[in-house]
TORPA-4810 file (N, C-alpha, C, O; in nm, 3 decimals):
<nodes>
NODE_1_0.086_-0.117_0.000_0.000_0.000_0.000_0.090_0.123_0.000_0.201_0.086_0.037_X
NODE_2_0.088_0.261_-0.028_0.163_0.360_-0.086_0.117_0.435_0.022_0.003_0.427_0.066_X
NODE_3_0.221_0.524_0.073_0.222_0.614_0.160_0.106_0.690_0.119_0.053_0.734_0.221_X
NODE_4_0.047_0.723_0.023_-0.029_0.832_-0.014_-0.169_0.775_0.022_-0.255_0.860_0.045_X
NODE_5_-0.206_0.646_0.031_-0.387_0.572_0.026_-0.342_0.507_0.225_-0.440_0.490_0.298_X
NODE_6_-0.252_0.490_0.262_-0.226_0.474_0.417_-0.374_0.520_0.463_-0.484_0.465_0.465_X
NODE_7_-0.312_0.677_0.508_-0.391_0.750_0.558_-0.562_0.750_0.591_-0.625_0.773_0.694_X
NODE_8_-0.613_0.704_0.415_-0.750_0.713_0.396_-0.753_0.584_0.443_-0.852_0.587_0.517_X
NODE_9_-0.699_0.451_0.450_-0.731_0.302_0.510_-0.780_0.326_0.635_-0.887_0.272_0.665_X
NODE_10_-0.698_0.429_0.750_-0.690_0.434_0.854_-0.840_0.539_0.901_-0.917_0.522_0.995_X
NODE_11_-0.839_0.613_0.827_-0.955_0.674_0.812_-1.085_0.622_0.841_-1.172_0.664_0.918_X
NODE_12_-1.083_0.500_0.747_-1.231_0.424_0.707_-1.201_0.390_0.848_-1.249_0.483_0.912_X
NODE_13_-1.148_0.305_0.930_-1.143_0.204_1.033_-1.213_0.304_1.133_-1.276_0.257_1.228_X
NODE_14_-1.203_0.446_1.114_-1.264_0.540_1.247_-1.405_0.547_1.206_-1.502_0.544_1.282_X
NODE_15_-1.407_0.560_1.047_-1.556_0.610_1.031_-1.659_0.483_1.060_-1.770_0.502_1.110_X
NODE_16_-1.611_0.358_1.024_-1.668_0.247_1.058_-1.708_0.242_1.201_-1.826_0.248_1.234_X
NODE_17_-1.617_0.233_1.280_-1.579_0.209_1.425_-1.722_0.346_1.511_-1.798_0.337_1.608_X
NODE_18_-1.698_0.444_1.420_-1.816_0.561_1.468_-1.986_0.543_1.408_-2.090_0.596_1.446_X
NODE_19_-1.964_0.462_1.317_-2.103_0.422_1.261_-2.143_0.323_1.341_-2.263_0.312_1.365_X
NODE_20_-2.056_0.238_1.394_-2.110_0.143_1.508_-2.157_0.141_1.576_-2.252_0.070_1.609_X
NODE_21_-2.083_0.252_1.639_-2.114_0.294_1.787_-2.271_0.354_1.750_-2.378_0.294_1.762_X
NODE_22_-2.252_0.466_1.710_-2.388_0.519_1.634_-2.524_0.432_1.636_-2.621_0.449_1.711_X
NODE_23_-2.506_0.316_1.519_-2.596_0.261_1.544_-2.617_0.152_1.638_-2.714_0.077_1.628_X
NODE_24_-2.522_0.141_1.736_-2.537_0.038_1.841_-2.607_0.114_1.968_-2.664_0.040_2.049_X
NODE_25_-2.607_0.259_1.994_-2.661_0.296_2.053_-2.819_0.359_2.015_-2.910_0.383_2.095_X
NODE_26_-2.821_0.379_1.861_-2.972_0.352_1.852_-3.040_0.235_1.887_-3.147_0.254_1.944_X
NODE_27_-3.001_0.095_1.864_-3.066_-0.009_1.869_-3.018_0.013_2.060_-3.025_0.136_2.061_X
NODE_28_-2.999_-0.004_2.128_-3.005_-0.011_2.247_-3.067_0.082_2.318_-3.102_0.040_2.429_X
NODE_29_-3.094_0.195_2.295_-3.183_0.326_2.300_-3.344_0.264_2.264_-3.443_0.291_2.332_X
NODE_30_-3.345_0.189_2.158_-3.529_0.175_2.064_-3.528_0.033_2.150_-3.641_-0.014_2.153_X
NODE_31_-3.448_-0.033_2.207_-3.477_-0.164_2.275_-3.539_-0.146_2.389_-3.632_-0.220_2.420_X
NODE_32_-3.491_-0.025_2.489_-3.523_0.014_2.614_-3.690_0.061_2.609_-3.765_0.056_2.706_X
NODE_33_-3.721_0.098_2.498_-3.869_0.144_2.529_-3.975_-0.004_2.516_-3.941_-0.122_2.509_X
NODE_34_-4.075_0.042_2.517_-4.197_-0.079_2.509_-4.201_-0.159_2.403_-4.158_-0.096_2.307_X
NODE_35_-4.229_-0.257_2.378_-4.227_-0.368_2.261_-4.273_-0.229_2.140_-4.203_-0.172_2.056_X
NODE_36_-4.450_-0.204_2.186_-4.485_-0.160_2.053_-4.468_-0.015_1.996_-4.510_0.036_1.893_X
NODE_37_-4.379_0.042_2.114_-4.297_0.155_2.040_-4.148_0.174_1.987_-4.081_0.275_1.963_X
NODE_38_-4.109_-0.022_1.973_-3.973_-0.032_1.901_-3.989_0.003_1.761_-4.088_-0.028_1.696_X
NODE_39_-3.880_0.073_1.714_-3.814_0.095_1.541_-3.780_-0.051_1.514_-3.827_-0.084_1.405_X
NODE_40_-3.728_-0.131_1.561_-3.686_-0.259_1.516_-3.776_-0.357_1.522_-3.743_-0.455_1.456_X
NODE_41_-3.894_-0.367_1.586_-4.021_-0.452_1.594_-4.044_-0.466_1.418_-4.039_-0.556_1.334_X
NODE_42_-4.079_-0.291_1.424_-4.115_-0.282_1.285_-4.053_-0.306_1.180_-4.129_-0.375_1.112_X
NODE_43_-3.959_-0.288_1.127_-3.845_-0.300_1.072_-3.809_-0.456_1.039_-3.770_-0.481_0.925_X
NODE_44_-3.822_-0.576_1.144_-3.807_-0.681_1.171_-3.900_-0.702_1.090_-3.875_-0.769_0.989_X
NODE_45_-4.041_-0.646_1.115_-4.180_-0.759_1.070_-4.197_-0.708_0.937_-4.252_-0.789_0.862_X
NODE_46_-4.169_-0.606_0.888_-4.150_-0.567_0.723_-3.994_-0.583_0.619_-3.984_-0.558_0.499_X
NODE_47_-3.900_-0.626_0.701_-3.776_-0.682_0.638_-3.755_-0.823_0.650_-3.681_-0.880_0.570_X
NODE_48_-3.822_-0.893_0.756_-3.785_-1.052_0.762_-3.907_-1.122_0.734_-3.919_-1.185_0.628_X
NODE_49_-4.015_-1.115_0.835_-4.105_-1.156_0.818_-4.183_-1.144_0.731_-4.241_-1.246_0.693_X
NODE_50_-4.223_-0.968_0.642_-4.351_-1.036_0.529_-4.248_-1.091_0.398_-4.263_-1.201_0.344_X
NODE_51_-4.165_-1.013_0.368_-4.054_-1.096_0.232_-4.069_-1.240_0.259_-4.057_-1.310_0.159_X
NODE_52_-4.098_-1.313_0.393_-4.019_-1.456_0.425_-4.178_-1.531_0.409_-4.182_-1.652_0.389_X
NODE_53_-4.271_-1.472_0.417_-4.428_-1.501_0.376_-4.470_-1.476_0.228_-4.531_-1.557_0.159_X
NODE_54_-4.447_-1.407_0.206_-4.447_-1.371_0.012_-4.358_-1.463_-0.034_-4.395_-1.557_-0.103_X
NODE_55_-4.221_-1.441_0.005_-4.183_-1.494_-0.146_-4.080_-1.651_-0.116_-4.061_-1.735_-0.204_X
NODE_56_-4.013_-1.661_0.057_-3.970_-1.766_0.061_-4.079_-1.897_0.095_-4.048_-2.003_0.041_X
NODE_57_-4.207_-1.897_0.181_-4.297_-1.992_0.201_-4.348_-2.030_0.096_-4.356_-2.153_0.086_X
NODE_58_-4.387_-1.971_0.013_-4.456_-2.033_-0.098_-4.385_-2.126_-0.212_-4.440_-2.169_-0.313_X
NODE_59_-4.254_-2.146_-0.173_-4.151_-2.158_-0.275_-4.177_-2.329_-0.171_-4.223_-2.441_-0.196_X
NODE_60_-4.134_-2.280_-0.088_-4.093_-2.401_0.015_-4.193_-2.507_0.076_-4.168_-2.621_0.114_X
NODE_61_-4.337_-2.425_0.074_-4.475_-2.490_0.123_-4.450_-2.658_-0.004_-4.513_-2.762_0.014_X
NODE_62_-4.366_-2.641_-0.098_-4.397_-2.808_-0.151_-4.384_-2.903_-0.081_-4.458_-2.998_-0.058_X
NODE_63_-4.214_-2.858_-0.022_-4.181_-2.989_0.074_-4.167_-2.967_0.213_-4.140_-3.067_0.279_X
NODE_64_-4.178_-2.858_0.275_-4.163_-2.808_0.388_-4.297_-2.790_0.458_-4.384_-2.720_0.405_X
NODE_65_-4.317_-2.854_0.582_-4.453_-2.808_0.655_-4.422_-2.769_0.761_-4.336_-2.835_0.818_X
NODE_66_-4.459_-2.686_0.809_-4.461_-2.672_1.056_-4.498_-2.750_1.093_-4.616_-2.777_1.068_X
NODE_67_-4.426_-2.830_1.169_-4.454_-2.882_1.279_-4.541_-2.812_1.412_-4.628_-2.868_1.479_X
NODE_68_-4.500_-2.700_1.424_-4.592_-2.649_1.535_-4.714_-2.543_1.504_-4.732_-2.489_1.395_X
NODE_69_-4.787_-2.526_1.614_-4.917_-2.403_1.567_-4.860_-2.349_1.708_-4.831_-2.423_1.802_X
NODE_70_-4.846_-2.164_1.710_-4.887_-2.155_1.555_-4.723_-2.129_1.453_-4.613_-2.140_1.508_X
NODE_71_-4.737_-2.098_1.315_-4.608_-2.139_1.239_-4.493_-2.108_1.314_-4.502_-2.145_1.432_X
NODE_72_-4.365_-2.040_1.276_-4.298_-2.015_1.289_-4.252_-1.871_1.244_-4.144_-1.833_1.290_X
NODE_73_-4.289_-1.824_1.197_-4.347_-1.633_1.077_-4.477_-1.584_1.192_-4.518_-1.471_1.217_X
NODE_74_-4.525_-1.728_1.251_-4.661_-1.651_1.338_-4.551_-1.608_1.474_-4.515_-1.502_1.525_X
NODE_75_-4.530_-1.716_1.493_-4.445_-1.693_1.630_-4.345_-1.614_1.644_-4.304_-1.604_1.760_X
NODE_76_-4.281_-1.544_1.551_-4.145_-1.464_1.564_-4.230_-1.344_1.555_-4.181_-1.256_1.626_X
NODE_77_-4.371_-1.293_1.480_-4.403_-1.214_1.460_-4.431_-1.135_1.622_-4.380_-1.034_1.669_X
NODE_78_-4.558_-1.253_1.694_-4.616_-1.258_1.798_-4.504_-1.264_1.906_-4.544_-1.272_2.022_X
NODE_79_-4.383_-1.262_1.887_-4.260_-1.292_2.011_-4.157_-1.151_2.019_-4.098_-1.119_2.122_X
NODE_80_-4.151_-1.095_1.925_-4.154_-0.960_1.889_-4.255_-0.831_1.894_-4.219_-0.713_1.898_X
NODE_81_-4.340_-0.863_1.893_-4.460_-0.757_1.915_-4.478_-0.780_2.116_-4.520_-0.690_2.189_X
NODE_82_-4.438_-0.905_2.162_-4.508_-0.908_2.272_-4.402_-0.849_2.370_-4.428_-0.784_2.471_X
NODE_83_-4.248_-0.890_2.311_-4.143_-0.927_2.407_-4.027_-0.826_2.379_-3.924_-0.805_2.444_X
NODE_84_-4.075_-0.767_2.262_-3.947_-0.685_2.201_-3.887_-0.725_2.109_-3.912_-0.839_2.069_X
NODE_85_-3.776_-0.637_2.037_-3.681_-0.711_1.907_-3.567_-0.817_2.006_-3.572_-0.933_1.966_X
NODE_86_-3.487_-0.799_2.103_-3.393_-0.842_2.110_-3.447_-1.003_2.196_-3.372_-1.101_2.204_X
NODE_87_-3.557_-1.002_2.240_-3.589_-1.115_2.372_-3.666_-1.208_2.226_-3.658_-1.325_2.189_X
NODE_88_-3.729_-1.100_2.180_-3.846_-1.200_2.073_-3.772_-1.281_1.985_-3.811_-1.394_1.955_X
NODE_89_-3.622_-1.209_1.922_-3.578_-1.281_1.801_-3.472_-1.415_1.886_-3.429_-1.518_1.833_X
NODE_90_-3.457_-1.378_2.002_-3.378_-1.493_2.087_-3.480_-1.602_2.106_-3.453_-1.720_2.081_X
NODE_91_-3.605_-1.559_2.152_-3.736_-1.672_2.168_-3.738_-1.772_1.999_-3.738_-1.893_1.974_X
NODE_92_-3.739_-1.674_1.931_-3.740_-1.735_1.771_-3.660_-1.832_1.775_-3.690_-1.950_1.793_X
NODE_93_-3.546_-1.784_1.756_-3.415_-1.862_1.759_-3.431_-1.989_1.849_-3.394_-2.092_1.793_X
NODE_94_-3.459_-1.999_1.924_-3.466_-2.104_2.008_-3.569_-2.205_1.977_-3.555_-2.318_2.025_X
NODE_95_-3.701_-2.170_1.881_-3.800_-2.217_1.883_-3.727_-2.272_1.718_-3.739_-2.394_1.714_X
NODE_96_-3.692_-2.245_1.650_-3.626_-2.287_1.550_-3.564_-2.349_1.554_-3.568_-2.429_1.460_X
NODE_97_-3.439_-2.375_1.670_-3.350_-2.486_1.718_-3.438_-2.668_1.787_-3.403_-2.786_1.778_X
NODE_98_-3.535_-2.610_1.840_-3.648_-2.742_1.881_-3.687_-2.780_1.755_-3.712_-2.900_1.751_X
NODE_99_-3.700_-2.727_1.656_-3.806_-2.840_1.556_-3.709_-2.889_1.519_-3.608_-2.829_1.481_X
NODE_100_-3.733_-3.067_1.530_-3.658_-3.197_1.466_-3.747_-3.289_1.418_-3.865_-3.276_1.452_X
NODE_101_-3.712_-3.387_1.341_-3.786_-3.511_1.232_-3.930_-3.546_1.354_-4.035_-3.601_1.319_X
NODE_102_-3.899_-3.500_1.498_-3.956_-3.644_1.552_-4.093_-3.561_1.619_-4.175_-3.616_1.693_X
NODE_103_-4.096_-3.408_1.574_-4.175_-3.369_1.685_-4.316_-3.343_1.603_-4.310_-3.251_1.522_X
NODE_104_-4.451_-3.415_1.614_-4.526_-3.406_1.588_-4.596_-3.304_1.517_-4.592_-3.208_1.594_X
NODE_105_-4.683_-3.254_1.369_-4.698_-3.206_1.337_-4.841_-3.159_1.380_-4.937_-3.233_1.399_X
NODE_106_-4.840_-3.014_1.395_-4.968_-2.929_1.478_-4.923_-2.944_1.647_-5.016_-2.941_1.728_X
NODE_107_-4.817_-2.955_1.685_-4.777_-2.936_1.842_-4.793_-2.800_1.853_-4.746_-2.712_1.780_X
NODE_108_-4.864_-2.789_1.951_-4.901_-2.654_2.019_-4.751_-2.619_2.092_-4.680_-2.687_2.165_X
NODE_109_-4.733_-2.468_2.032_-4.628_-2.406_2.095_-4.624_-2.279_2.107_-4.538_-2.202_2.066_X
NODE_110_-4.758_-2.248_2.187_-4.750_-2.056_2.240_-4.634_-1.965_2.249_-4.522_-2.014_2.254_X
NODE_111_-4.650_-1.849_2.251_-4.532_-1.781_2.307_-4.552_-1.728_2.441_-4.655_-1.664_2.469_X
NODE_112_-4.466_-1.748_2.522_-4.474_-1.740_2.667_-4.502_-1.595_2.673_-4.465_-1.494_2.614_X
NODE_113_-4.590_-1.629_2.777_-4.691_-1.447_2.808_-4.533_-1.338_2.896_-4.442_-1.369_2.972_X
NODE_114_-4.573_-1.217_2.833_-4.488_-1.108_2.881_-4.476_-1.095_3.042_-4.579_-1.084_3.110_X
NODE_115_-4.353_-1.095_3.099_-4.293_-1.083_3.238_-4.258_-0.981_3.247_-4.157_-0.948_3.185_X
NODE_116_-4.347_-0.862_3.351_-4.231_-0.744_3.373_-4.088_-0.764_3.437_-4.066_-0.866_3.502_X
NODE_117_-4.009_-0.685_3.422_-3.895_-0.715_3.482_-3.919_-0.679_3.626_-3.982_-0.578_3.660_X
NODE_118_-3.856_-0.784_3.727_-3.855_-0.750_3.887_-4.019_-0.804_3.950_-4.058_-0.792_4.067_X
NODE_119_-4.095_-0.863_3.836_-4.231_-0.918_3.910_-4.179_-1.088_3.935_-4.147_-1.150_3.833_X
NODE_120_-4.174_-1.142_4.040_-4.229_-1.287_4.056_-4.357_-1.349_4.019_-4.477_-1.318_4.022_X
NODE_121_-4.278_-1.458_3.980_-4.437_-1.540_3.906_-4.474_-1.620_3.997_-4.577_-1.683_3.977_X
NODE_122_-4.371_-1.648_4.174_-4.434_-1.772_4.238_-4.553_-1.697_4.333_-4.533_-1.591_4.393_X
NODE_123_-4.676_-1.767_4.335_-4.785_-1.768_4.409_-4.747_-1.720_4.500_-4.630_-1.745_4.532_X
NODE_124_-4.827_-1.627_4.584_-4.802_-1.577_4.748_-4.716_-1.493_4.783_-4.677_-1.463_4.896_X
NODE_125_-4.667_-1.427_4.616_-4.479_-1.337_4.629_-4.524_-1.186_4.628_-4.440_-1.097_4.634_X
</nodes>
């Protein structure tokens, strides 16, 4: 690399490094408020979810079915709207890691009802 393009390499690595930060503190800023006043709820359910209902399910509905109710597009939708972007897409994730060959098709698999933070769920608390 030539003394003369150095400079601008070193450059990018700050402007990157400041766009990060940037947007790492928006998404941690829009996480802190209520599920249904996240930027990323929305964002999520019009960049992953309807594209992944239009145009990848229908491709895939030949050989691919859910195993659980409700789908899996229902449940990330409903786990995100209830729980937030960052708790809902971890709930997803996890609910995506359980489906295997063996688990019955139409298994009921709700999304666990919203917990404030600092409430106990045991009886008598």
């Amino acid at each position: 690399m030539s003394a003369v393009r150095e400079p601008r390499a070193r450059r990018r690595w700050w402007i990157h490094g400041i766009v990060a930060a940037v947007l790492g503190a928006a998404a941690i800023t829009d996480w802190t408020r209520a599920p249904e006043r996240q930027a990323s709820v929305y964002l999520y359910e019009h960049a992953v979810i309807t594209p992944y209902r239009w145009v990848i399910r229908p491709m895939a509905a030949l050989f691919i079915r859910c195993r659980y109710r409700p789908t899996c597009s229902q449940y990330s939708s409903e786990a995100v709207h209830t729980h937030g972007f960052p708790r809902g897409v971890w709930l997803t994730t996890k609910r995506l890691f359980r489906c295997m060959p063996w688990v019955p098709f139409g298994t009921p698999d709700p999304v666990p009802p919203f917990r404030a933070k600092g409430v106990s769920s045991a009886p008598g608390a």
